[in-house]
C-alpha positions in Angstrom: 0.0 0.0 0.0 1.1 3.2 -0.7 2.6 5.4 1.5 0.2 8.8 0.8 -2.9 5.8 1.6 -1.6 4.6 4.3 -1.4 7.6 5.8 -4.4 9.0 4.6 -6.4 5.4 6.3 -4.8 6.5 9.7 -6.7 9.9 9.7 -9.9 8.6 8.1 -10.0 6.6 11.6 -8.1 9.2 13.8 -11.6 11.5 12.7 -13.8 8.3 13.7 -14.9 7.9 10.1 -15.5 4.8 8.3 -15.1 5.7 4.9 -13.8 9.0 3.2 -15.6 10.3 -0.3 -12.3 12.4 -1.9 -14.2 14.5 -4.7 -12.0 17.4 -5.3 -9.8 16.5 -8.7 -6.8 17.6 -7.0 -6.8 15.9 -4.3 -7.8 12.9 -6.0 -4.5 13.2 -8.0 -2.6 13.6 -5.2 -3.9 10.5 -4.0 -3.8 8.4 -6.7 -2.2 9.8 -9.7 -4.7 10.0 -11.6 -5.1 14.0 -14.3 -8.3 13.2 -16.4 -11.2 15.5 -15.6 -13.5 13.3 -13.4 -13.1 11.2 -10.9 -14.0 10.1 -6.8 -11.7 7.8 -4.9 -13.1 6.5 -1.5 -10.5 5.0 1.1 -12.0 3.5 4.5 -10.8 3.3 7.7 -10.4 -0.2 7.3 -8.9 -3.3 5.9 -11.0 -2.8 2.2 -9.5 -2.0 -0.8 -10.0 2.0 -1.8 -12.0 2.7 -4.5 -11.6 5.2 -7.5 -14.9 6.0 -9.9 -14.4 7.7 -13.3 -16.6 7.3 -16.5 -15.7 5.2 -19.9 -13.8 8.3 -21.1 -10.9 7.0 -18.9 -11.1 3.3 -19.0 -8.0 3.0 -20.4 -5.9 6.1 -18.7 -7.0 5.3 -15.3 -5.6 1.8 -15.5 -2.4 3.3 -16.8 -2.3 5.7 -14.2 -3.5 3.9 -11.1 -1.8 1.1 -9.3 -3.3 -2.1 -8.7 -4.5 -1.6 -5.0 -7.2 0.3 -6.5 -10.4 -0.7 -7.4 -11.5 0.8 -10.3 -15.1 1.3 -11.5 -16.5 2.9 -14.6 -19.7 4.8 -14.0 -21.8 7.4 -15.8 -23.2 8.8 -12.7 -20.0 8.7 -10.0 -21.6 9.8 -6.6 -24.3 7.5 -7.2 -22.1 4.5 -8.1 -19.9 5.2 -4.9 -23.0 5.2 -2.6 -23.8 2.2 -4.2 -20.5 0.7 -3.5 -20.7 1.3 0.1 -20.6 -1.6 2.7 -24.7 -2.9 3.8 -24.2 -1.8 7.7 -24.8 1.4 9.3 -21.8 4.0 8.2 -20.1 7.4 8.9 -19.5 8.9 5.5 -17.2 11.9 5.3 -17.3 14.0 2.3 -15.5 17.0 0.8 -17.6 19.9 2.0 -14.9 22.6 0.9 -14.9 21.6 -2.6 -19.0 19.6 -3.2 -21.0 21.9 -5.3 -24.8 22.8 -3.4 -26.1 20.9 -5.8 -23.6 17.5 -5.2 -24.3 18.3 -1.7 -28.1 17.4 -2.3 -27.1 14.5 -4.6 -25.3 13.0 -2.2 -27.9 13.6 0.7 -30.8 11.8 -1.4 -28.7 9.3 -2.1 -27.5 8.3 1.7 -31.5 8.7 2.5 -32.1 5.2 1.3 -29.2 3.7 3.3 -28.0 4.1 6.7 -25.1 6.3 6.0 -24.5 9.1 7.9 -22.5 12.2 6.6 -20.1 14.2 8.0 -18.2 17.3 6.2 -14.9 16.3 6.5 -12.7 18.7 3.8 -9.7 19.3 4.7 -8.1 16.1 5.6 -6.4 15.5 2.4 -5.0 19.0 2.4 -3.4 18.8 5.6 -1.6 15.7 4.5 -0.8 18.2 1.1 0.9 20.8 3.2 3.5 18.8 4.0 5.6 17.9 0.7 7.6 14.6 0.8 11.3 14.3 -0.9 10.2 14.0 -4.7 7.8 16.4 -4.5 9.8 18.8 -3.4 12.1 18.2 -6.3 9.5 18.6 -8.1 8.5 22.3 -7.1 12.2 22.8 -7.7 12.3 22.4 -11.0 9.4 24.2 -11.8 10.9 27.2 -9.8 14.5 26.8 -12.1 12.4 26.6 -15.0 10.7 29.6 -14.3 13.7 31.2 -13.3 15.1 30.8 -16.6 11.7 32.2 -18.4 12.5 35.3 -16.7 16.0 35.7 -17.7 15.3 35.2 -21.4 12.7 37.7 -21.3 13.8 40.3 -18.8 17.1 39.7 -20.4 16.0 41.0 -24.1 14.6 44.3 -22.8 11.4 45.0 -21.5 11.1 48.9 -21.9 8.8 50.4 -24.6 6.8 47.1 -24.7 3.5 46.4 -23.4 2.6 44.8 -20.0 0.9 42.3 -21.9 3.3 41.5 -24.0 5.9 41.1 -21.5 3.4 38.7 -19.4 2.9 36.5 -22.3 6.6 36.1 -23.7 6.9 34.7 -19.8 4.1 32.4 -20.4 5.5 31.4 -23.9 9.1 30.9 -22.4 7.9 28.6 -19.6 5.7 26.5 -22.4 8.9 26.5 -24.6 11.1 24.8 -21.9 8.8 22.0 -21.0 5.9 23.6 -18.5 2.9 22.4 -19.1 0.9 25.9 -18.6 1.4 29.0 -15.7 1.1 28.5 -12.4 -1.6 31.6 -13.1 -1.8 34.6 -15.3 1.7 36.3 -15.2 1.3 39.7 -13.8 3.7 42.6 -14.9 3.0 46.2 -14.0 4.9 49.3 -14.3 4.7 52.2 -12.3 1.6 52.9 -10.4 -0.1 50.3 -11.7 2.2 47.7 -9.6 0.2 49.7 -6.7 -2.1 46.6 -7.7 -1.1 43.7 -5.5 -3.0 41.4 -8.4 -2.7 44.3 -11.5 -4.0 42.7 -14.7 -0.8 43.4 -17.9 -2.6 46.4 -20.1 -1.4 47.0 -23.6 0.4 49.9 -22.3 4.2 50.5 -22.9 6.8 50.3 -19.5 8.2 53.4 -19.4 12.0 54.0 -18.3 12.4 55.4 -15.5 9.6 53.5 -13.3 9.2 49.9 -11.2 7.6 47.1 -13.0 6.6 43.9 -10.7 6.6 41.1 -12.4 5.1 38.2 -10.9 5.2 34.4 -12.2 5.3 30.8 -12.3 5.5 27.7 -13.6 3.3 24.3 -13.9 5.6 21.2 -14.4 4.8 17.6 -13.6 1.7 18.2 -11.6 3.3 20.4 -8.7 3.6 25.1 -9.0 5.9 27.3 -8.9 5.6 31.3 -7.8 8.2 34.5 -7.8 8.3 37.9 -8.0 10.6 40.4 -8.7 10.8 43.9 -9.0 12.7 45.9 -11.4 13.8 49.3 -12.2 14.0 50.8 -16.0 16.3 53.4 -15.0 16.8 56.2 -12.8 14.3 56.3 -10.2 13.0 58.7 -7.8 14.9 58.5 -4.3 11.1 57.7 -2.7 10.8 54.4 -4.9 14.5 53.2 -3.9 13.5 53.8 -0.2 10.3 51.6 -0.7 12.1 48.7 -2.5 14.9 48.5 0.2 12.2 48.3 3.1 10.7 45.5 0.7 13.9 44.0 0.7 14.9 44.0 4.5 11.3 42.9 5.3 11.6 40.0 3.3 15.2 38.7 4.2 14.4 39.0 7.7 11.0 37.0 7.6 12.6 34.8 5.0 15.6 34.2 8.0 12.9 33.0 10.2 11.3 30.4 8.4 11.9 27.1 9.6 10.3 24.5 11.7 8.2 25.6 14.9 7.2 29.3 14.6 3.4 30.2 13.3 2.6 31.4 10.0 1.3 34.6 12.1 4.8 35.3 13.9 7.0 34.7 10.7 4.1 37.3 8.9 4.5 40.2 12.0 8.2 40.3 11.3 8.5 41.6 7.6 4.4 43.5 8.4 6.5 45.1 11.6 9.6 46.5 9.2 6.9 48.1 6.9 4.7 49.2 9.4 7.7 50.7 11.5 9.3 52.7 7.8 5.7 54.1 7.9 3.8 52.0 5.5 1.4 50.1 7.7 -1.6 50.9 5.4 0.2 50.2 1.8 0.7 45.8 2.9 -3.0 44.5 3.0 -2.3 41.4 2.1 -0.7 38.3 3.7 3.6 37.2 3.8 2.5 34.0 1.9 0.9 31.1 1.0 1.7 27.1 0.5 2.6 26.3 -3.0 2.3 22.5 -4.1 0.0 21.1 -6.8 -1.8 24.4 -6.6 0.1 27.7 -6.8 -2.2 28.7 -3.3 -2.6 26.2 -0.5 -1.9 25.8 2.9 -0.1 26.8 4.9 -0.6 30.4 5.7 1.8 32.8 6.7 -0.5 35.7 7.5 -2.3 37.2 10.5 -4.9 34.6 10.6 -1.9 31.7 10.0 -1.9 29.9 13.6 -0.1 26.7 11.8 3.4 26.2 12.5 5.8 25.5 10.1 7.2 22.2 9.5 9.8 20.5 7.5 8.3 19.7 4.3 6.0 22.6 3.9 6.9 25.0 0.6 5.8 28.7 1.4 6.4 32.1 -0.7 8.0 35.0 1.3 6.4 37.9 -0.5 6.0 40.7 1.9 5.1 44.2 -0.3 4.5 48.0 -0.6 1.8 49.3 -2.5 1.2 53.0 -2.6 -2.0 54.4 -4.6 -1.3 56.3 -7.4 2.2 56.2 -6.9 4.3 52.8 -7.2 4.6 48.8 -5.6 6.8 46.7 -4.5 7.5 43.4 -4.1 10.0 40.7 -3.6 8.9 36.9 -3.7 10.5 33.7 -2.9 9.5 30.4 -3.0 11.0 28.4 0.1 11.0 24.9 1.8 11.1 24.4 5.0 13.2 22.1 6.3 14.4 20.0 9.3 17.0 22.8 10.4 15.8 25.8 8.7 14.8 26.6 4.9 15.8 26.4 1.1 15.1 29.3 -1.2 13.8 26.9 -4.6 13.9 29.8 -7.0 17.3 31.2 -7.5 17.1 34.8 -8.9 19.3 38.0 -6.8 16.9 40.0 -5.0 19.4 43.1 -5.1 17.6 46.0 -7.3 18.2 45.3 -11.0 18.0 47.9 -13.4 16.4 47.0 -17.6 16.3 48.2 -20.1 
C-alpha cells in the first residue's frame, strides 16, 4: 500500500470515520495519480481495498495511471455508483464539504437517505496531508521554480522597456511552455509604475516606461506540482522615494525569509517583515498576507499571515512575499519560493533579490 494511503487510512480513523468520499480533482490526484477531468476515490478506515470511480472516457488512462490496490469502476453517474458501492451496515460517510458543489451536496444527501449512511463534512483532511511535501515532491517544485527562473532571464534579459505589459506577461508564459511547463502556475502579472500599486494588477497593452518599477510576478506548472516569484525591477533612474520603498521591501523580506523554519506560526513569521513596513511608515500600503503554500496548486496551505496559527514544519513550501503598494504612486514586491526544512529553509527559485536595473 502506498505510502500517501496509508497515511491517509490512519486519519480517516483518527476523525472516527468509516469511509472518506475524496471529490476534489486535486486531491484525488494527489492520491492516486490520476489527471483526467473526473473522478472520486473512497478510502476506508479499514482493511477494504479504496475505491476510485471515473466514467468510460478513462477506461483505459486510469488503469495506466492507477496502481493495482485500486479498485476501479467505470460509471456514468460517479456519486451514485460510490454510494452504491458502500458496505450494507450502518456508516459514517465523510465528504469533501470545501470543494462539493450545493447541488452535489443534495445529490449526495438523497442518495445516503435510502441507506443508513451518515454524513459528516470532512474537507480538509487531504489537504493537511498536502501541506507537508515529501522528498520527490519537493524536487518537483524545484524544477518548476528553475524553469521559471530561466523564463525570466530570457525575457527580462531581451529588454522589456517600450513594450506592453501584456506583451511582457505573455513572452513569460511562452518561455515557460517552450522549456517544457505544461501551462502557468496563473496569469503572469507585470505592471509598471503605479499600476504595480495593484497587488493582483492585470498586464494592459500599455508600454513600461523608463524610469519607473515594474513587478513582475510568475510561475510555472511542471509535472503536476507550482511554482511562484516575484521580482521587482527598475528601468532606470528612479526617484529616491521608490529606492526607499524597495529597500524596506527587501529588508522585510530577508528577515521574515531568516525566520522560516520548523516551529514558529505562520502569524509570527508574517508580524516580522508587516513590523519593518509598518515601522518605515507604510502600515496601510501591505494588505495582504507574507504568503501562501505552493504544491499542486500555486495557493494552499499553509498560511503565513495574520490569521496563519499553523506552525511551520519540514516539508512545507511557502512564498515570502512581503510588499508596498502605494495608490497612485508605485509597488513593491519581492517573492521567494521556500522549503522548510528539518533545520531551517531552502530558497527553490534562485534569482538575486538586489535591485536590477532594464532596459
Amino acid at each position: 500500500m502506498s505510502a500517501r494511503l496509508q497515511t491517509l487510512r490512519a486519519k480517516v480513523a483518527e476523525r472516527e470515520l468509516d469511509v472518506l468520499l475524496v471529490s476534489n480533482l486535486v486531491n484525488v490526484r494527489w492520491l492516486t495519480g490520476f489527471t483526467g477531468s473526473n473522478a472520486a476515490a473512497l478510502v476506508s478506515a479499514g482493511a477494504a481495498p479504496p475505491r476510485f470511480v471515473t466514467d468510460f472516457r478513462y477506461l483505459t488512462q486510469s488503469a495506466e495511471q492507477l496502481d493495482p490496490e485500486w479498485e476501479r469502476e467505470i460509471a456514468t453517474d460517479l456519486l451514485k455508483r460510490a454510494v452504491d458501492g458502500l458496505p450494507a451496515h450502518p456508516l459514517k460517510l465523510g465528504f469533501d464539504d470545501a470543494h462539493l458543489t450545493v447541488k452535489q451536496h443534495a445529490q449526495l444527501m438523497k442518495l445516503v437517505a435510502e441507506r443508513d449512511v451518515e454524513l459528516v463534512a470532512a474537507g480538509g483532511i487531504v489537504e493537511a496531508l498536502r501541506a507537508v511535501k515529501d522528498a520527490a515532491e519537493i524536487d518537483r517544485i524545484r524544477a518548476a521554480a528553475h524553469l521559471a527562473d530561466a523564463a525570466f532571464e530570457e525575457v527580462v534579459g531581451a529588454g522589456i522597456v517600450g513594450r506592453t505589459e501584456r506583451d511582457v506577461a505573455l513572452d513569460h508564459e511562452m518561455a515557460m511552455r517552450r522549456r517544457g511547463a505544461e501551462a502557468a502556475s496563473f496569469p503572469p502579472i507585470v505592471a509598471a509604475g503605479e499600476h504595480g500599486a495593484l497587488p493582483h494588477a492585470v498586464p494592459r497593452d500599455v508600454p513600461i516606461p523608463a524610469g519607473t518599477l515594474v513587478v513582475i510576478d510568475w510561475g510555472a506548472q511542471l509535472d503536476g506540482y507550482a511554482s511562484d516569484c516575484t521580482r521587482t525591477v527598475a528601468t532606470g533612474e528612479l526617484d529616491p522615494r521608490d529606492h526607499a520603498i524597495y529597500e524596506t521591501v527587501l529588508v522585510a523580506q530577508e528577515a521574515a525569509l531568516a525566520a522560516v523554519r520548523p516551529g514558529p506560526t505562520g502569524k509570527e513569521v508574517d508580524a516580522i517583515a508587516r513590523g519593518i513596513i509598518d515601522e518605515a511608515g507604510h502600515a496601510e500600503h501591505f494588505g495582504h498576507g507574507l504568503g501562501h503554500g505552493v504544491g499542486m496548486e500555486v495557493h494552499e496551505g499553509p498560511r503565513l499571515s495574520k490569521q496563519g496559527t499553523d506552525a511551520l514544519a519540514a516539508g512545507n513550501i511557502v512564498t515570502v512575499e512581503p510588499g508596498i503598494y502605494v495608490p497612485g504612486a508605485v509597488g513593491v514586491r519581492i517573492e521567494d519560493l521556500v522549503a522548510v526544512t528539518a533545520d531551517g529553509h531552502e530558497v527553490l527559485n534562485g534569482l538575486p533579490k538586489a535591485l536590477r536595473t532594464v532596459h
